[in-house]
C-alpha positions in Angstrom: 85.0 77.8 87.3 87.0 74.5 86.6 86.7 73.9 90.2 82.9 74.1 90.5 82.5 72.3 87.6 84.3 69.2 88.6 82.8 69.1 92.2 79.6 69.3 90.9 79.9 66.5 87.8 81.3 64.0 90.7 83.1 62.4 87.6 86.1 59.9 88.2 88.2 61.8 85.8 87.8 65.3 83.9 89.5 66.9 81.1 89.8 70.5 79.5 91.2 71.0 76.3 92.8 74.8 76.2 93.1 76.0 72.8 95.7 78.8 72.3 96.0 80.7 68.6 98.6 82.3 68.1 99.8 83.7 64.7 98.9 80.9 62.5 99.2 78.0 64.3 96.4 77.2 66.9 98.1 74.4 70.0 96.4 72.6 72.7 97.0 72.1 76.1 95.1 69.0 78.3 95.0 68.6 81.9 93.1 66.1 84.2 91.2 65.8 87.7 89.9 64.0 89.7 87.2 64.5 92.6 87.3 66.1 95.6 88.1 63.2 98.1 84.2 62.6 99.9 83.4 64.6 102.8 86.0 67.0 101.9 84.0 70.8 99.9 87.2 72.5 101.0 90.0 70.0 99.4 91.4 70.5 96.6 90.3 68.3 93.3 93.3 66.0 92.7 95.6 66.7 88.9 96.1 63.1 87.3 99.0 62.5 85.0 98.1 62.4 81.7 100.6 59.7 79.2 100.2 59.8 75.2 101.9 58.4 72.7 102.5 58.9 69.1 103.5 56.9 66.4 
């Protein structure tokens, strides 16, 4: 679904937040992609690094 999503939105850059609960706490997971490369349906969508920082 990701997959068919992305392709379709021709976006430079997508994003899913996966929410996990589990006991009380609820955590989160990101990832990144980006397009297929043009002229390419069969390739697969490219995973960016993500970076964060806290202070």
């Amino acid at each position: 679904m990701d997959r068919y999503m992305f392709n379709n939105s021709r976006y430079p850059v997508n994003m899913i937040c996966y929410l996990e609960s589990e006991t009380k706490t609820v955590s989160a997971a990101l990832a990144a992609w980006g397009p297929q490369p043009e002229g390419e349906p069969d390739a697969q969508c490219p995973r960016l690094a993500l970076k964060f920082s806290v202070r």
